[in-house]
Each structure stands twice: as C-alpha cells, then as structure tokens.
C-alpha positions as CSV (number, residue, x, y, z in Angstrom):
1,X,22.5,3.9,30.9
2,X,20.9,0.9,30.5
3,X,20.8,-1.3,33.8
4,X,19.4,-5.1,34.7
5,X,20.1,-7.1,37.8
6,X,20.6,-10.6,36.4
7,X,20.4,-14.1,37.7
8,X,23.1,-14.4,39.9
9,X,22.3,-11.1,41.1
10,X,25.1,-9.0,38.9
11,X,24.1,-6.0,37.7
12,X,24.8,-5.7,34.0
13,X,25.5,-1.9,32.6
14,X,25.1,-0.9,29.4
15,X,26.1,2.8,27.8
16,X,23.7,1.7,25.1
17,X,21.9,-1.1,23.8
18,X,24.0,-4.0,22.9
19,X,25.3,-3.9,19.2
20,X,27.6,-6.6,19.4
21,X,26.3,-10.0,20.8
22,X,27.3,-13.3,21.6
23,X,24.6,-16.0,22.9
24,X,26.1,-18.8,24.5
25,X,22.5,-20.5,25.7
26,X,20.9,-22.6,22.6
27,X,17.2,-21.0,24.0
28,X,18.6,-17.7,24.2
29,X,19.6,-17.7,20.6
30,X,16.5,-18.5,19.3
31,X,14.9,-15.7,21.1
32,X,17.2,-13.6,20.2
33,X,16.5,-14.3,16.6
34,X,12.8,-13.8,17.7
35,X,13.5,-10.4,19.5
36,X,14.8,-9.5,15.4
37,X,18.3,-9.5,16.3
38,X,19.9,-10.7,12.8
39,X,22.4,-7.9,12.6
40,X,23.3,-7.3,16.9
41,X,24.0,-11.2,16.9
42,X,27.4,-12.2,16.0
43,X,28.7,-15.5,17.4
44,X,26.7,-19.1,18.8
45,X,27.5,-22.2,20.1
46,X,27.8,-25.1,18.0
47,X,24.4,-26.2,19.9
48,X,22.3,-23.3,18.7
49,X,20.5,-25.2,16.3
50,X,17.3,-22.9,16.2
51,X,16.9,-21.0,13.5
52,X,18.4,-23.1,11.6
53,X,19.7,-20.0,9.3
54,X,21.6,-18.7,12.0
55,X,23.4,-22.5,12.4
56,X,24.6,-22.3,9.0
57,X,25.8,-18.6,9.1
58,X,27.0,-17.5,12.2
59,X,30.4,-17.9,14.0
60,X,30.7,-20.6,15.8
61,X,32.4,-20.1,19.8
62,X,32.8,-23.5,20.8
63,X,30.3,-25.4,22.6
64,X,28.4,-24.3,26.0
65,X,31.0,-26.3,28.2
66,X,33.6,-25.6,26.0
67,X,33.4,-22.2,25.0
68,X,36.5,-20.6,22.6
69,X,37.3,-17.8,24.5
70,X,39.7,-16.7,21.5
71,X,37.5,-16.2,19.3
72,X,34.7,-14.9,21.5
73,X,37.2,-12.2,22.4
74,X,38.0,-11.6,18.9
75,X,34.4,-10.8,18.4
76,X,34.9,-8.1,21.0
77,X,31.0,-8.4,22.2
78,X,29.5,-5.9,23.8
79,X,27.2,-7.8,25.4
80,X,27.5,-12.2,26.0
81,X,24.6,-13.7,26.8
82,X,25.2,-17.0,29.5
83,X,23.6,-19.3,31.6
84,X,25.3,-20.4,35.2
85,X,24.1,-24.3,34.5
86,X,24.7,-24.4,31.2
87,X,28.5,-22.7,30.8
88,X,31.5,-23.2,32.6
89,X,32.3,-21.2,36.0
90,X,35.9,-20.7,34.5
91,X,34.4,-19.5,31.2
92,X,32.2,-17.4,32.4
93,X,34.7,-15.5,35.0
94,X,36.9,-15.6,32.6
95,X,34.8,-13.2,30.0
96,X,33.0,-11.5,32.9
97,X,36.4,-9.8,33.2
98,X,36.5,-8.3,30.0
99,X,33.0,-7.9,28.5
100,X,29.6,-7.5,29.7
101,X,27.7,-10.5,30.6
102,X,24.2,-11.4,31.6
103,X,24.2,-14.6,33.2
104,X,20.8,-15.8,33.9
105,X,20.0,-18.7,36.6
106,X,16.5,-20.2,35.5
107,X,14.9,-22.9,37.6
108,X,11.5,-21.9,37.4
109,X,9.0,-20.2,35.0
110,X,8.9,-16.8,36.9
111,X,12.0,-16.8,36.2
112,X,12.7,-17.6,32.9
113,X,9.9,-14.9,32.5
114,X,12.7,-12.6,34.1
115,X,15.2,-13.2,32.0
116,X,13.1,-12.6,28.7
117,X,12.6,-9.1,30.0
118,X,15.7,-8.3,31.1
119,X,16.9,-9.6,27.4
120,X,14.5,-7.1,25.7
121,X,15.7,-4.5,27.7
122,X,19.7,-4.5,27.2
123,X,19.0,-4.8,23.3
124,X,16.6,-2.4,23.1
125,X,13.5,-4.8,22.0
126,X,11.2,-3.9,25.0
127,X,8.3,-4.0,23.2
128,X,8.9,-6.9,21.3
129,X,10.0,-8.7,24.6
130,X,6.6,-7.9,26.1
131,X,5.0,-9.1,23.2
132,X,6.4,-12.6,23.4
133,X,6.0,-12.9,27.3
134,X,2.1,-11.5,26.6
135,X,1.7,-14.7,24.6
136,X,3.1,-17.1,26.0
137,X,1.7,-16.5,29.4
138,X,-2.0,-16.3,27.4
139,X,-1.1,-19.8,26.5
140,X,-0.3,-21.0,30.2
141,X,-3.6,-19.3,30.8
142,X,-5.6,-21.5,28.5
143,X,-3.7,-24.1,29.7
144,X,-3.6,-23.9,33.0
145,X,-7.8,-23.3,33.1
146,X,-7.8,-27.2,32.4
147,X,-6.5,-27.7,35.8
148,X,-5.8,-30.9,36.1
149,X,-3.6,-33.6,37.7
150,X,-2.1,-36.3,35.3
151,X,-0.3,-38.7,37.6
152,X,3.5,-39.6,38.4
153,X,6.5,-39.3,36.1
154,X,10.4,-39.9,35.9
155,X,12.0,-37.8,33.5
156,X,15.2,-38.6,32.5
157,X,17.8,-36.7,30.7
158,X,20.5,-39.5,30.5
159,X,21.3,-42.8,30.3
160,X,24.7,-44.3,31.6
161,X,24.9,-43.8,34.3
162,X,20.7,-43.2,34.3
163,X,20.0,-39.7,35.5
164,X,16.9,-37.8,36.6
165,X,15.2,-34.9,36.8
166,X,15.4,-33.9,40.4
167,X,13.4,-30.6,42.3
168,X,15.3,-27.2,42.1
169,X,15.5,-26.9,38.5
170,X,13.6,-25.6,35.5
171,X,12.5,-29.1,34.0
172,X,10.9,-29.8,37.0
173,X,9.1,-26.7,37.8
174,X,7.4,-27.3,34.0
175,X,6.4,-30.8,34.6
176,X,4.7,-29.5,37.5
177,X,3.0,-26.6,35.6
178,X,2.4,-29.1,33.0
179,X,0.3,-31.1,36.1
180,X,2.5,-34.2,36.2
181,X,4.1,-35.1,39.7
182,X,7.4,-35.6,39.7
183,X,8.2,-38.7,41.4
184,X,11.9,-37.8,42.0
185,X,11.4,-34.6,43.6
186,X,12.7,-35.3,46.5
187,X,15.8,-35.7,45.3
188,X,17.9,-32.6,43.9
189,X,18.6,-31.3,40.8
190,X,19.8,-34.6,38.3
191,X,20.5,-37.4,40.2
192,X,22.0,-40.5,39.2
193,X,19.3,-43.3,40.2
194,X,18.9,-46.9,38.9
195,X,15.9,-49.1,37.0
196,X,16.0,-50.3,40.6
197,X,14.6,-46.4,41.6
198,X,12.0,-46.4,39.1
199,X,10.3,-49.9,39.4
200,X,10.4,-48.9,43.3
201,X,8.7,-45.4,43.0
202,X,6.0,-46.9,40.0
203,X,5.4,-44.0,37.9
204,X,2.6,-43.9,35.8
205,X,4.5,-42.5,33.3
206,X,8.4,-42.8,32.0
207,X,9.4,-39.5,29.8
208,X,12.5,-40.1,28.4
209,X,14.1,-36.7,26.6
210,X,15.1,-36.5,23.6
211,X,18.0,-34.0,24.7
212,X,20.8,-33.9,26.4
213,X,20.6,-37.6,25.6
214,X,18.8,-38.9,22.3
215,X,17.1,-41.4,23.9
216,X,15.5,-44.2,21.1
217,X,12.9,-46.8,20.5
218,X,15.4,-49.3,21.5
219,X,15.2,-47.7,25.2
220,X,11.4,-47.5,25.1
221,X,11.3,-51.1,24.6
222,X,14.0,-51.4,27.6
223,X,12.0,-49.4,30.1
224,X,9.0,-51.5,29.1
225,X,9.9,-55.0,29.7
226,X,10.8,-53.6,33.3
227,X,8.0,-51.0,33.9
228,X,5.3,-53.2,32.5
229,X,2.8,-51.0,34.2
230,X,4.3,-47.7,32.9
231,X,3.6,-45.5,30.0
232,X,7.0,-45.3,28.3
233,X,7.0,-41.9,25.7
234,X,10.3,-40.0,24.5
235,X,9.3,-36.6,24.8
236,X,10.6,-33.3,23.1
237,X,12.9,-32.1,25.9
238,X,13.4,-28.8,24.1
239,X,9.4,-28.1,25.0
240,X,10.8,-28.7,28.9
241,X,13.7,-27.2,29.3
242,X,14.2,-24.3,26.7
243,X,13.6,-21.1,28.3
244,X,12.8,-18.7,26.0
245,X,10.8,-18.0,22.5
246,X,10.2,-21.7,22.5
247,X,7.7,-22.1,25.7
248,X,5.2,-20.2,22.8
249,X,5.0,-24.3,21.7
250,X,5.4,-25.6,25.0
251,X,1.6,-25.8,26.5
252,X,-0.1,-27.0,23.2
253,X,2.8,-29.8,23.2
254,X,2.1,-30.7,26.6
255,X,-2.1,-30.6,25.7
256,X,-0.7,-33.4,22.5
257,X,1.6,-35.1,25.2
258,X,-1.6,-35.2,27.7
259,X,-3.7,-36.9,24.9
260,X,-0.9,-39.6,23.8
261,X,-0.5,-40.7,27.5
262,X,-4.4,-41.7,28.2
C-alpha cells in the first residue's frame, strides 16, 4: 500500500502505483512527463502546453476551471492529479468521490518541494523524483549564495480589473526567494488594486506576467508614461508560478531577469 498525506491534508491510498493518470495542473503535467510517465498519463487539460508532444496527443478533459467530468470518468483514472487553486471545489469533490485524487495546495517552495515527492512516490518514480528536487534545490543553492536584495516590485497577473500578486501564495513566496520585495504583500492573495495603488507604493520595478494574462508591449508603454520612475518588464510567469520540473529554469531566469533590470 502505497500512502501520501497531500495538501489539503487527505490521505491518498494506493494498492499500487498509479497506471492510469490524469493531470489536471499544467506544471504537474510537465513533470509528469519528466518523472517518464508517457504510458501512466492518459488525459490533460487543454492548458498543458508543456511538452508540447503530449498537447498534440493526449486527451483533452476540459480546462482547469472547467474540467469534463465525462470524459475524465470514462478514462477511469486510477490516480487524478489536482490543485485546490487552480480547479474547481465542485470538480474536485465531485471526482474525489469516485477516483483517487492528490490535490496539492502550494503557496510556498517547501512546499511545492512536497508535492514533487509525494508525486514520485504514488507513481513509483522515487528515484527520479529525488533526482529532480536534488537539482533544482542545487540551483537555489547557487543562487541563493548571491544573497542579495534587488528592490520593490508589483507583479501583476491581470489587467481589467488590474490584479496583484498579494502574500499567501506561491508567486510571492518566489519573488521573495528571487530577493525582490513585494510591495503588495500586505495585501492577500490577488487583489484587485488600481494605477492609483502602484504610483502610491513606487516600486522600483513593474513585472507584468505573461500568464494568466498575456500582458503586451502596448501595456509596457502604459505603465511607463505613469510609472516614469519604474522599471517596466513582462516577465515569464511560468518561471514564477509553475511548481514543478520547471523551477530547474527558474533561478538562472531570475539571474537573466536580475541583469535586464539594472
């Protein structure tokens, strides 16, 4: 018997390591594909765009707020991989009543770490887990001996109504490990602000995400002509707020991101 504790504090049971597997999460896809999953995965969301080989080839469940239940349970998982933020309570209860499902909660590093284990352990890639946390946390390493402090920043993740990256949540624990302060912290989670908010708190930098929101040139220039004394940069949001295989790219895109700022 396999058996995890996840992150809503669930405990997940499995007979046997999962043959059957449906990944709901975008970041958990990819790292299952890392992990060497090919055959155990069999259905995505239509936002699991890394690797793109599996995008082309395998079933589609809906999106991550709109999952299709039918199908999922025509896939007859034993194993569904979710995420409490980024499904749908109703969703989610609805297939925790008939399949197994790890639902991970990730709003900080430690804890995405967590999850990566946990992962490796229900589909029998321990090993190959451990080798992917060993790495990435040797890259923190490296990039945390830098130490240091590189001023203020709004992130924001959307655009009407503006909204921004609050404290209690992944994207903010990373800029924080990244060494930027997060001017908005004292808000939670994603709050809807105004430019009013921003030109008041005087960031030294703007990051403007390229995900959920595509943010363009066209809002660069926006934030600019009202943030004059601002750095204005659209930033990878995947390298913020994918937990999982990804964060292997995170620190040496947040070394690039340091370099472009100053």
């Amino acid at each position: 018997m396999i058996t995890v504790i996840d992150g809503v504090g669930k405990k997940v049971e499995l007979a046997r390591p999962a043959r059957r597997i449906v990944s709901t999460v975008p970041s958990q896809s990819e790292y299952l594909f890392d992990l060497g999953l090919e055959n155990e995965v069999i259905g995505i969301t239509k936002f699991c765009i890394h690797p793109k080989s599996w995008f082309e080839s395998k079933q589609k469940i809906g999106g991550t707020k709109n999952l299709h239940l039918d199908k999922i349970a025509a896939l007859n998982p034993d194993l569904i991989i979710a995420n409490k933020e980024e499904n749908t309570l109703s969703d989610i209860e609805w297939l925790a009543e008939r399949f197994p499902i790890y639902i991970s909660d990730i709003n900080t590093l430690k804890e995405a770490y967590q999850s990566m284990s946990d992962i490796g352990m229900l589909t029998n890639r321990e090993v190959e887990a451990q080798d992917w946390l060993n790495r990435i946390q040797d890259e923190q390493r490296v990039y945390n001996a830098a130490d240091q402090e590189f001023g203020t920043v709004a992130y924001l993740i959307w655009n009407d109504p503006l909204m921004a990256v609050g404290s209690n949540n992944f994207i903010h624990d990373m800029l924080g490990i990244g060494g930027w302060d997060n001017c908005f912290s004292h808000l939670k989670r994603y709050p809807v602000i105004t430019i009013d908010d921003i030109i008041a708190e005087a960031p030294h930098l703007l990051f403007l995400s390229s995900e959920p929101f595509p943010f363009k040139q066209s809002h660069v220039s926006y934030f600019k002509e009202h943030l004059p004394q601002t750095e204005v940069l659209i930033v990878d949001g995947e390298m913020f707020s994918w937990y999982g295989s990804r964060l292997l790219k995170s620190f040496k895109y947040f070394d690039k991101l340091r370099e472009k700022a100053f």
